[in-house]
VOPAGU-2260 file (C-alpha; in pm, 1 decimal, decimal comma):
REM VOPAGU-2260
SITE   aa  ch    i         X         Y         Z
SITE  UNK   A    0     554,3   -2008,6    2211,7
SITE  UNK   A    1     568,1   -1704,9    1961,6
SITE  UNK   A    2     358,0   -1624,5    1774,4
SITE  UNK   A    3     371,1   -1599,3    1355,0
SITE  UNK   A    4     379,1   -1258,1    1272,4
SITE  UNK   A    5      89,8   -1168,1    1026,4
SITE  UNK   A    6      47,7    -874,6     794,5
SITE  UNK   A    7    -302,0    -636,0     900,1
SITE  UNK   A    8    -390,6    -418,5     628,2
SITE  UNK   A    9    -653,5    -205,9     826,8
SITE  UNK   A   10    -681,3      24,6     468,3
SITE  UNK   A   11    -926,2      -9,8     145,3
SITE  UNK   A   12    -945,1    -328,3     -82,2
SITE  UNK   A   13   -1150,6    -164,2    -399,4
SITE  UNK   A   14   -1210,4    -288,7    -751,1
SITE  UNK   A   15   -1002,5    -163,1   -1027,5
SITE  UNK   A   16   -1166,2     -97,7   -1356,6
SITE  UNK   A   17    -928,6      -1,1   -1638,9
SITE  UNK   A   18   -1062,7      96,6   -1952,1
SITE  UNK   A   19    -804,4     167,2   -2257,7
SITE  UNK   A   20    -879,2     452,3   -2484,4
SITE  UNK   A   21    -688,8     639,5   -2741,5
SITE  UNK   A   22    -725,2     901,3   -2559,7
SITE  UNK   A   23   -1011,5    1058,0   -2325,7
SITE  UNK   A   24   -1345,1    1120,4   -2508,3
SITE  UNK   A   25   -1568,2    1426,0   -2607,8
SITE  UNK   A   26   -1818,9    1579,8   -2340,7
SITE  UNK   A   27   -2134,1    1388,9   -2399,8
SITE  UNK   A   28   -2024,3    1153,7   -2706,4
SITE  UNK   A   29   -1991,1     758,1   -2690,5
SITE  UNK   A   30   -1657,5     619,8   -2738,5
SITE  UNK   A   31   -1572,6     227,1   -2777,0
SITE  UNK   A   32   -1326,0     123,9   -2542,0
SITE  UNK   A   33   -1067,4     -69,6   -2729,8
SITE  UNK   A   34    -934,8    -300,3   -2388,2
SITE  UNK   A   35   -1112,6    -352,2   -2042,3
SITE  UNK   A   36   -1041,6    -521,8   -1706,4
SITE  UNK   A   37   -1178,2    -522,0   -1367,2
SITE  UNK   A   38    -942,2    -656,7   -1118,1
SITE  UNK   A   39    -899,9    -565,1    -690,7
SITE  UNK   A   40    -710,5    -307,9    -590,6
SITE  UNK   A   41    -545,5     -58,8    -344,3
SITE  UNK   A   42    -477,7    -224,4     -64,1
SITE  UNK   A   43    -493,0    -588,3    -182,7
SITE  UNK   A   44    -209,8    -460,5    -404,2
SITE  UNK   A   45      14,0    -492,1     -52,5
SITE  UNK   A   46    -123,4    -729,3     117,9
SITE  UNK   A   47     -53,2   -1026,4    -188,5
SITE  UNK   A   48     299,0    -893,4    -245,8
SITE  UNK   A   49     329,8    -971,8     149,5
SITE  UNK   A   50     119,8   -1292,8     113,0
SITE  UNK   A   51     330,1   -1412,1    -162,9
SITE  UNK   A   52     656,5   -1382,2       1,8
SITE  UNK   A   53     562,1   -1549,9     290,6
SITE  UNK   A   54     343,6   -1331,3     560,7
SITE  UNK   A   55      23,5   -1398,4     636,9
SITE  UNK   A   56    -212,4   -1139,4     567,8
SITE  UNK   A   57    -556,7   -1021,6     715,9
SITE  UNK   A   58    -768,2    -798,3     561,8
SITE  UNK   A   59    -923,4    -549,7     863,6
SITE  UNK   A   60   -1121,5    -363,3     639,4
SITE  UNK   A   61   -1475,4    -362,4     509,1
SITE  UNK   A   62   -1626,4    -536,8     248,6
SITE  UNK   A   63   -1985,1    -498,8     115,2
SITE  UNK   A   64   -2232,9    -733,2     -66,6
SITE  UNK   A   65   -2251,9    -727,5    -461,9
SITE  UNK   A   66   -2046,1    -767,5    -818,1
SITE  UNK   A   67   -1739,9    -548,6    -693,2
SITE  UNK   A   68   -1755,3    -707,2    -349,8
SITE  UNK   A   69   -1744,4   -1066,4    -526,8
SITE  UNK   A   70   -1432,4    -970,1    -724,9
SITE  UNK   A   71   -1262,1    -846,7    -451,7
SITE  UNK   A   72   -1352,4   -1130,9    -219,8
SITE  UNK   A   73   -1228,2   -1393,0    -468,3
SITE  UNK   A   74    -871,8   -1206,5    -581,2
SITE  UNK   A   75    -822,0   -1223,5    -168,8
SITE  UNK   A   76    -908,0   -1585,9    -114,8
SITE  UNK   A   77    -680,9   -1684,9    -431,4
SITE  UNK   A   78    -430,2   -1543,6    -243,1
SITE  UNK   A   79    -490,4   -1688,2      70,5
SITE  UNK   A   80    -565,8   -1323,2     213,6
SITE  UNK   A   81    -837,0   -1387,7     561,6
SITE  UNK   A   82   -1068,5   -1113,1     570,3
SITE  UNK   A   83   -1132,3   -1077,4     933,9
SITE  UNK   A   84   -1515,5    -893,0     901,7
SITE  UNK   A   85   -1819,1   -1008,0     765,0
SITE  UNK   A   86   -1935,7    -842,3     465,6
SITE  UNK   A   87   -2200,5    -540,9     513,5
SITE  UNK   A   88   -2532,4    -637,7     340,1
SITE  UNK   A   89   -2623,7    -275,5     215,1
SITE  UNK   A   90   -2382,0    -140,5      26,7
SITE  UNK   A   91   -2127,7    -289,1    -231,2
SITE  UNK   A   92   -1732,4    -245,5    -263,6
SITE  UNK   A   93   -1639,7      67,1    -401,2
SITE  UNK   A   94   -1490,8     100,8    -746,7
SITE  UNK   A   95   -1200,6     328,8    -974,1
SITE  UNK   A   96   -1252,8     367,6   -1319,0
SITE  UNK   A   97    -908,6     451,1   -1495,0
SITE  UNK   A   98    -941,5     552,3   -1799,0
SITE  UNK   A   99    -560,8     476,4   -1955,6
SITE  UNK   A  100    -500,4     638,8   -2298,2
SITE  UNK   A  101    -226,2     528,6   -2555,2
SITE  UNK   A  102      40,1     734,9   -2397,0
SITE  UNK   A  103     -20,3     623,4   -2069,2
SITE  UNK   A  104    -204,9     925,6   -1942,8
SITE  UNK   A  105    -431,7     814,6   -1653,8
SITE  UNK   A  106    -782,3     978,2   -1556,4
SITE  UNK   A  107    -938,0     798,8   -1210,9
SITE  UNK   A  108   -1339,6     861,5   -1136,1
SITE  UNK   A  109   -1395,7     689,2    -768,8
SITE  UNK   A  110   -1671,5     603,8    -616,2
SITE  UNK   A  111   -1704,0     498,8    -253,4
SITE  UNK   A  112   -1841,8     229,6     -95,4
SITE  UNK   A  113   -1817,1      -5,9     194,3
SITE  UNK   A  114   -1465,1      63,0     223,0
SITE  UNK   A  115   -1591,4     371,0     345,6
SITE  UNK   A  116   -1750,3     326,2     643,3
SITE  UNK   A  117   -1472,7     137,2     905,2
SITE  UNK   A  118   -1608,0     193,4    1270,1
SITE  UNK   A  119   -1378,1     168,7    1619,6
SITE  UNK   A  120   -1611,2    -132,9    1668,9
SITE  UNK   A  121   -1497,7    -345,0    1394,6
SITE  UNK   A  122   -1096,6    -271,8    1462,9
SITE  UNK   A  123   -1200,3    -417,1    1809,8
SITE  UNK   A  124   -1248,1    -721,3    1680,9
SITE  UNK   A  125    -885,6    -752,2    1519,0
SITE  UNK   A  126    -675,5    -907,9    1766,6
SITE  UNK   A  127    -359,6    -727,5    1669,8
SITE  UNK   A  128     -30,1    -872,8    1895,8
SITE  UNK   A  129     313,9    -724,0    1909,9
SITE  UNK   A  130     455,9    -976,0    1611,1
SITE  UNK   A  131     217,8    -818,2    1330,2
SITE  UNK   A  132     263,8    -535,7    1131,1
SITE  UNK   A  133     -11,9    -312,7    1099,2
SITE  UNK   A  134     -36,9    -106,6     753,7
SITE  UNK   A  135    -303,5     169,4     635,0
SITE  UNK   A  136    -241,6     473,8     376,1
SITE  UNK   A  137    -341,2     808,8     325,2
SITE  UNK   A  138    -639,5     698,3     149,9
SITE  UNK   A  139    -759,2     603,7     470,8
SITE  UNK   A  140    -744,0     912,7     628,9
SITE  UNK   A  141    -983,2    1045,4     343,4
SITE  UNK   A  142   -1300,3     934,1     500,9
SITE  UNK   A  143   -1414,6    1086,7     846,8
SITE  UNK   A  144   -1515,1     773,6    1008,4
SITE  UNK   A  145   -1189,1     546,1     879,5
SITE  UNK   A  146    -969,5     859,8     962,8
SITE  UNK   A  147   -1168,6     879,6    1365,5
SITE  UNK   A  148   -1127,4     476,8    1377,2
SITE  UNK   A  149    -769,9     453,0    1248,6
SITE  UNK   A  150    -630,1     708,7    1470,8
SITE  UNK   A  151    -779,7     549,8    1814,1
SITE  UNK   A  152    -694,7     199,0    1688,0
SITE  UNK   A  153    -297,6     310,0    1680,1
SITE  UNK   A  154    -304,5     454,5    2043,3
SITE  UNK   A  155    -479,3     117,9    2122,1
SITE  UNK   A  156    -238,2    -163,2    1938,3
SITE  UNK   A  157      32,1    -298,4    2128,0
SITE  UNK   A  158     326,2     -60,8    2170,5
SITE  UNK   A  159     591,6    -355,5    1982,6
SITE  UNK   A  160     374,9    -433,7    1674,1
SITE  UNK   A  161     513,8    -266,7    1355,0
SITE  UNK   A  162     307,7      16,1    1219,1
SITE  UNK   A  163     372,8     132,7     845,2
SITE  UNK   A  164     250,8     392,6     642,7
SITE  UNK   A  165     212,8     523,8     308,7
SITE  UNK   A  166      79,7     845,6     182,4
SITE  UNK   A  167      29,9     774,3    -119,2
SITE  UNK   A  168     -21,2    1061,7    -384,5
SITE  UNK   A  169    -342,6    1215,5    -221,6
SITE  UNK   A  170     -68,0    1307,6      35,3
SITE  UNK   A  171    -120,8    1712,3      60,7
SITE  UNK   A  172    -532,9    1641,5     142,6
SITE  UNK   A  173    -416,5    1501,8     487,5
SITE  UNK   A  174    -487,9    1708,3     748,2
SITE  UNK   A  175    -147,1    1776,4     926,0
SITE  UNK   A  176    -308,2    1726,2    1300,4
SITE  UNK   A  177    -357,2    1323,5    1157,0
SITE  UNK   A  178      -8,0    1308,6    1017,0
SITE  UNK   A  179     146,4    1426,8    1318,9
SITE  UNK   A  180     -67,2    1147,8    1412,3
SITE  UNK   A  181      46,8     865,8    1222,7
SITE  UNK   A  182     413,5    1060,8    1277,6
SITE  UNK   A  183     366,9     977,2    1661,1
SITE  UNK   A  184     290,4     647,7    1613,8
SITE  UNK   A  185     469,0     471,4    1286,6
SITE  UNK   A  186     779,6     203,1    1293,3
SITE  UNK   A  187     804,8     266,1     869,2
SITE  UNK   A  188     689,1     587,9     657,1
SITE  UNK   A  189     724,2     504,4     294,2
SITE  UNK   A  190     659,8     703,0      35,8
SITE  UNK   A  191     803,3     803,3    -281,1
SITE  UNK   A  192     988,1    1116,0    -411,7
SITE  UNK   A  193     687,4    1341,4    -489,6
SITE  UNK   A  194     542,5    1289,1    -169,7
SITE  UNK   A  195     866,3    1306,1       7,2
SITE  UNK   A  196     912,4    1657,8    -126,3
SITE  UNK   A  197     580,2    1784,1     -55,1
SITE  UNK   A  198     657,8    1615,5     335,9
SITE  UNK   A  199     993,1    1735,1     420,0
SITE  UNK   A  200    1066,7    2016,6     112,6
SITE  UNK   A  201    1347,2    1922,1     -38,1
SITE  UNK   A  202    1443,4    1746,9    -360,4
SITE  UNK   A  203    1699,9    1498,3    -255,6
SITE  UNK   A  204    1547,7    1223,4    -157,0
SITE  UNK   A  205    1810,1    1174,8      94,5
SITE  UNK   A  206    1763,8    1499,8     286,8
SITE  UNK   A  207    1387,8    1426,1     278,1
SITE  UNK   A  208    1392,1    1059,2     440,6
SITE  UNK   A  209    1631,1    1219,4     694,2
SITE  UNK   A  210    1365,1    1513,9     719,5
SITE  UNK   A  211    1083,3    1262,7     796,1
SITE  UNK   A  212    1263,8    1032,7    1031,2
SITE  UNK   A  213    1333,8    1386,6    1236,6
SITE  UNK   A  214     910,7    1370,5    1280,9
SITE  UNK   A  215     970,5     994,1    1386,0
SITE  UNK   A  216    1044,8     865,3    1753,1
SITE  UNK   A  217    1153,9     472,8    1643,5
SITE  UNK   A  218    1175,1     337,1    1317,0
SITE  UNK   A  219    1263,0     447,2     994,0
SITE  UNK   A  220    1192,4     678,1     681,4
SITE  UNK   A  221    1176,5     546,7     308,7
SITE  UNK   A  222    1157,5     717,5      -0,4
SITE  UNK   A  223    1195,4     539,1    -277,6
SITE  UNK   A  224    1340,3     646,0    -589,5
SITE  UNK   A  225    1195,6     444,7    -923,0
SITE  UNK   A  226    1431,3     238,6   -1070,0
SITE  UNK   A  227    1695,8     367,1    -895,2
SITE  UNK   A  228    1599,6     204,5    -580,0
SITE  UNK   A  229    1527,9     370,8    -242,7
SITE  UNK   A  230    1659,0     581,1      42,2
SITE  UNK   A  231    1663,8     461,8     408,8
SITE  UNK   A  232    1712,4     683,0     680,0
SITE  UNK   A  233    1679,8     533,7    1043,0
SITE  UNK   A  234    1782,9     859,6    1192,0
SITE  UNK   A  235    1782,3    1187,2    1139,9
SITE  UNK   A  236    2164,8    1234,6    1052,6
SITE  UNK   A  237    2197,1     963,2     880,0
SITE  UNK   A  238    2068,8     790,4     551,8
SITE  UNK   A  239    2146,1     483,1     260,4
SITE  UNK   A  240    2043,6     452,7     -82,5
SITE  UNK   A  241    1990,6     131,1    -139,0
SITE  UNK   A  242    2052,3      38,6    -537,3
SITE  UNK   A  243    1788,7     -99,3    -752,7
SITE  UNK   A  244    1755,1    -334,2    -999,9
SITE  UNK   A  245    1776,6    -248,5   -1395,1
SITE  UNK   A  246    1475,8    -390,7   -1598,1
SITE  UNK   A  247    1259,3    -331,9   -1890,0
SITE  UNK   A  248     926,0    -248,0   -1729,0
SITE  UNK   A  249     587,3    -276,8   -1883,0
SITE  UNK   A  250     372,1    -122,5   -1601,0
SITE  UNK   A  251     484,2      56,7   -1328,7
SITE  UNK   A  252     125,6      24,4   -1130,2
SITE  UNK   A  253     113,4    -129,1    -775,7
SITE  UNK   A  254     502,4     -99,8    -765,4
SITE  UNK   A  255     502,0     111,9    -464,6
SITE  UNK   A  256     273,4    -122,9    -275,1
SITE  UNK   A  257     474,1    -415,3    -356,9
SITE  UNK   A  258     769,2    -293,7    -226,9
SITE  UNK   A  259     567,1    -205,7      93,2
SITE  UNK   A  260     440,4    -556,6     152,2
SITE  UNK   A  261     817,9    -703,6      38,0
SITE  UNK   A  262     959,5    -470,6     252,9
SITE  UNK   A  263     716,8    -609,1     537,0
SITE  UNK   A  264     791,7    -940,7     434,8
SITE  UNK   A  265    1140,8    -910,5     494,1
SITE  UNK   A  266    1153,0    -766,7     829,5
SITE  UNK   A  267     899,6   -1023,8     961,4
SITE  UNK   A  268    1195,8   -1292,4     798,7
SITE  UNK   A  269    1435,3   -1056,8    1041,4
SITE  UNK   A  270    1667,9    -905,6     811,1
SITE  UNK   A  271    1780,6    -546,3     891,5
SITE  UNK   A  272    1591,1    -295,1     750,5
SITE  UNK   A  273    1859,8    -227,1     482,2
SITE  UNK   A  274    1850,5    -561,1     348,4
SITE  UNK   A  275    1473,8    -566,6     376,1
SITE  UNK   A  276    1491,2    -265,0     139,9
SITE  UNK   A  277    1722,3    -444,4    -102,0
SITE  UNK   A  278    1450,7    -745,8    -141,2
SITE  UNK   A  279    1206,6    -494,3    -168,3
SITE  UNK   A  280    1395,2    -340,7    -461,0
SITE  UNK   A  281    1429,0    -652,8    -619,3
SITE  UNK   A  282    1029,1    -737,9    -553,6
SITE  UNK   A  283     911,4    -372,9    -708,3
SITE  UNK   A  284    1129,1    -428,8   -1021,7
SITE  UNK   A  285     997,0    -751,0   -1113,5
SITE  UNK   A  286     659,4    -630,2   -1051,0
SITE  UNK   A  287     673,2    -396,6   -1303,6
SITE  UNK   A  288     774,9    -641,3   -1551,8
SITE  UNK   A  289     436,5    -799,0   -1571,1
SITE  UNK   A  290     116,7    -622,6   -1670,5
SITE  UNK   A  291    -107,3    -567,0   -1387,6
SITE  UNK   A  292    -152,9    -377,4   -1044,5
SITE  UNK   A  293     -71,8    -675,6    -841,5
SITE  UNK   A  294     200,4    -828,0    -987,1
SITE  UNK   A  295     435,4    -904,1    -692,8
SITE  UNK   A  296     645,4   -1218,3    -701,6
SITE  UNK   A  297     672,0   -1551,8    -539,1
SITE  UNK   A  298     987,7   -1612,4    -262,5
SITE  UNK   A  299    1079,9   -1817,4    -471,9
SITE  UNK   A  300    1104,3   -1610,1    -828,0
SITE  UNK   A  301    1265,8   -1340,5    -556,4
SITE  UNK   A  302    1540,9   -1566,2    -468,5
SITE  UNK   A  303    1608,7   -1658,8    -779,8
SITE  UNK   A  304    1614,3   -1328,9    -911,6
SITE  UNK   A  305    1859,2   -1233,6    -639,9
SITE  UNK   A  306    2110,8   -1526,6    -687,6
């Protein structure tokens, strides 16, 4: 009997807290903020795109005990995300404060927490088989303990299960030994143009998903392009855009990790990659239509979009 393939985001589930400004404040004064929210993010923002379209998700990571923890805890069990550990009792989720001003200028202070401290020991406890899809980003790689555990657990997984990846913007503070790394070991490197260039130097996002799937041994390279869509290159001579979808967009944030988790989506619903890019085109543009980091939609507002 098969099993039901389940998305594992072994990465960082933190809190989001977004304060609007007109734009960023004096040293040392006291500004009113005119908007707020609080709200999880980073990688929850994947895992409920993946969750809403259909694939089961498991959070591998580490939660703590207090107010950011509880907000965190709750946006996963609303969307039926399983967190695997148990909560550590000592320290609390970690938080972002982004300070947005009126021209959409943002400023990030983080601070760490639980998220922080993944060991080899916890990972053992994920029982990871060949029809899940195992996902981390760069941000991972940040802290010395995730980084140690993350890069034993892929030489441990099973040799089928799908591995993605995602630099994300902190891309040039990875060490290149652990990208060669995650190189070695990934099914699907996504990232977008920015990152692509500073990966693979060039411009054209074609050359550069070609350029990355040349550091590849199975699998595929995407770079996505905005609202023109994405590039997928499966081998090293030879690459597809892969159109996007014209909107009106009212927040581009969490796009890129909704169209990782549709992406995933898709290929655990076996269509080709291609395809799987196309839905995941379709996912990231009505994502940004909404307000919000985690704005991913339903299968069902996909399809309909689609038809």
């Amino acid at each position: 009997m098969s099993v039901a393939p389940r998305l594992i985001l072994v990465d960082s589930v933190v809190v989001d807290v977004v304060l609007n400004v007109d734009a960023l404040p004096e040293r040392g004064s006291d500004t009113l903020v005119e908007r707020s929210d609080s709200f999880a993010g980073g990688g929850f923002n994947v895992m409920a795109a993946a969750s809403r379209l259909g694939l089961a998700s498991v959070y591998g990571g580490v939660v703590g005990l207090g107010p950011f923890a509880t907000i965190a805890q709750e946006a996963m069990r609303l969307e039926d995300i399983v967190v695997a550990t148990p909560p550590i009792d000592d320290v609390d989720t970690g938080f972002v404060v982004a300070i947005v001003e009126d021209g959409g200028e943002r400023t990030f202070l983080t601070s760490v927490g639980a998220e922080a401290t993944l060991s080899t020991s916890q990972l053992d406890e994920l029982d990871v088989t060949e029809s899940d899809f195992v996902y981390f980003s760069g941000y991972a790689l940040l802290h010395e303990s995730n980084a140690r555990a993350l890069l034993g657990f892929l030489t441990q997984i099973p040799a089928a299960t799908c591995f993605l990846f995602d630099p994300g913007p902190i891309v040039s503070e990875i060490s290149a030994s652990m990208l060669d790394a995650v190189f070695e070991r990934v099914d699907w490197f996504s990232c977008n143009q920015r990152e692509a260039f500073l990966l693979a130097d060039s411009a054209d996002p074609a050359e550069a998903a070609r350029g990355l799937r040349a550091r590849m041994n199975r699998g595929g390279a995407i770079v996505r392009i905005g609202g023109d869509g994405c590039v997928v290159a499966e081998s090293e001579r030879y690459s597809e855009v892969v159109p996007g979808f014209a909107v009106v967009s009212v927040d581009t944030n969490g796009a890129g990790d909704c169209h990782v988790g549709a992406f995933a989506a898709q290929l655990a619903l076996g269509r080709p990659p291609v395809e799987a890019a196309r839905w995941a085109n379709a996912a990231a543009a009505l994502s940004v239509t909404k307000h919000g980091p985690a704005t991913g939609p339903t299968s069902q507002e996909l399809e309909e979009f689609l038809s």
